[in-house]
N, C-alpha and C positions, 0 to 999 in steps of 0.2 A: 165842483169839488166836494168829496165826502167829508162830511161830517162824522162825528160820531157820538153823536148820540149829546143832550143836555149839559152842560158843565159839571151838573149836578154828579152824571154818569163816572165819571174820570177824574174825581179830587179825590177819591179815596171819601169825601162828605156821604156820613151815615147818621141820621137825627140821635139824639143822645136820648129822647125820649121812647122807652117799651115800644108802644102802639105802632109810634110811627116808624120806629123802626122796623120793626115787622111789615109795616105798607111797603118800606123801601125795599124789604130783604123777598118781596111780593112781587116789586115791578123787578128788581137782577135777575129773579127766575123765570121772566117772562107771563108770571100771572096776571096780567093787566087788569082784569075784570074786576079780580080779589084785589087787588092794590089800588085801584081807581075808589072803589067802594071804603075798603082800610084809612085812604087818605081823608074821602069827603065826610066820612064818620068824624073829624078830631082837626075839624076849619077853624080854629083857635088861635094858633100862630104860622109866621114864616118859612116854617118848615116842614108846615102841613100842603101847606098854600105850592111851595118851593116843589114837594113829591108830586103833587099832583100834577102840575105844569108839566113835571115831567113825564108821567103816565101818560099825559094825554098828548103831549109833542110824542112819544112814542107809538101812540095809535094813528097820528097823523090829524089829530083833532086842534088844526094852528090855530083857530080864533079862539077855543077853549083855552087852550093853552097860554097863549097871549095875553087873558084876563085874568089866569092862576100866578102866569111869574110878574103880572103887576100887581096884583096885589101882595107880594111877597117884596115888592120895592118897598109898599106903600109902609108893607113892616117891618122892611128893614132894607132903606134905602141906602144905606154908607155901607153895604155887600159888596163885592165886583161881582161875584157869584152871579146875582137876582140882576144884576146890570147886563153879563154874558149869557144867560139863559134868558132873557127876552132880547138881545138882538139876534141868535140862533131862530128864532120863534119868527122877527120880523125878515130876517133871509130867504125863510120858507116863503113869505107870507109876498117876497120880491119885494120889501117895501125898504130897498138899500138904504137910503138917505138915513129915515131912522135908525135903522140896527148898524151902522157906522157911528151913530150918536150915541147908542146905547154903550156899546163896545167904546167911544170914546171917555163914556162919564163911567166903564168898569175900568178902563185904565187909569182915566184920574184917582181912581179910589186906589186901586194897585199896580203901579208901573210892571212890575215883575209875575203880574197872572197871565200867564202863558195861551191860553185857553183863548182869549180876548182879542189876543196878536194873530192867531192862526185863523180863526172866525172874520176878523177884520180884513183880511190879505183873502180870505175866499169871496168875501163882499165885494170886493177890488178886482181879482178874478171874473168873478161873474159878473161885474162889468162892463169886462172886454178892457180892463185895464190891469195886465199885468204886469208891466213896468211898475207899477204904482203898489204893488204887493207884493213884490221880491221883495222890497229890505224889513216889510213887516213879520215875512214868513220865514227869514235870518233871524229878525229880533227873537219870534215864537222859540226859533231853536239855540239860541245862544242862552234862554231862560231852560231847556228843557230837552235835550236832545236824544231823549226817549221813546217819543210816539212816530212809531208806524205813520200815522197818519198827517203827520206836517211834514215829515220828508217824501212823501207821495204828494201831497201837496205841491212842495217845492218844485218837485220836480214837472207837476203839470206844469207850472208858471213857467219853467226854464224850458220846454218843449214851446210854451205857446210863444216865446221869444225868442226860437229859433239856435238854441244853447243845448242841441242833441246831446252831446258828449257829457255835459253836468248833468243833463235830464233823466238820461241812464245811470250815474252815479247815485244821484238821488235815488230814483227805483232800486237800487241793487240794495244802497243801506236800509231802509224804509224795511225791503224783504231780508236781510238779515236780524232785523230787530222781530220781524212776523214773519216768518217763511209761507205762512198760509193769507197773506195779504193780496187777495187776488185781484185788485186795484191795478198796482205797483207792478205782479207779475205781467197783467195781460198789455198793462202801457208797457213794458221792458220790450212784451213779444214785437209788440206794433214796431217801435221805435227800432230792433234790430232786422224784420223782414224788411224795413223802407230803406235801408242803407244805402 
């Protein structure tokens, strides 16, 4: 199931501080190298720690990664934020058990972070249980019925359960919210040539 990209990536979260704001407006533009370096310049607090994590889960650097968005716990462990950005990390890293823990101590922190619900039901997904993150990836969209990416979602899980007809529904919304969601289009193609 795709992700997309850090929680960090998709709250609209931009550090209120100059520098690091600049690291962050570094890694949006894909300058990883300038942003990587921006961030490790100003390891002071949570939202230095927070950019970098996510620089480096961008490069694909997950054990890097994994020690930036803990110590971004360490400094600010009552986030969901720092709680969903290292169970993203431990997904990559297939170490389910954890990043379902993760994701469960950023929902305790906020019932209604959406972010948390869709990552936990791809954990579930992946697996091989997708009975078990259908109602997590209804919760994602009853908080949030915006992303591209949880109605593609949904809709793999309603394929892998043998729910065709919803499964295409799913892809079709998914690519009205993105028409260039080439996810959603290529499952829509699959799922209409198998008729």
């Amino acid at each position: 199931m795709p992700a997309d990209g850090p929680p960090t990536a998709w709250e609209g979260w931009r550090p209120a501080d100059p520098g690091l704001a600049h690291a962050f407006d570094l890694w949006r533009a894909g300058r990883l190298d300038a942003a990587e370096a921006a961030f490790r310049a100003q390891l002071a607090g949570e939202d230095a720690w927070r950019g970098l994590g996510s620089v480096l889960w961008t490069q694909g650097r997950m054990a890097e990664a994994h020690e930036a968005f803990a110590a971004a716990i360490r400094l600010g462990p009552r986030r969901a934020m720092n709680w969903g950005n290292l169970g993203l990390v431990l997904r990559d890293l297939r170490r389910f058990a954890l990043a379902l823990a993760a994701f469960d101590i950023a929902l305790g922190l906020d019932p209604a972070y959406e972010p948390a619900w869709n990552e936990a039901a791809n954990v579930l997904y992946d697996m091989g249980r997708p009975a078990k993150a259908l109602p997590l990836y209804r919760r994602a969209l009853a908080l949030d019925t915006r992303r591209a990416v949880v109605h593609h979602n949904l809709g793999m899980c309603l394929a892998a359960l043998g729910r065709r007809n919803e499964a295409r529904a799913a892809f079709r919304h998914a690519l009205s919210l993105d028409p260039a969601y080439a996810w959603s289009r290529d499952m829509l193609r699959r799922l209409e040539r198998s008729r």
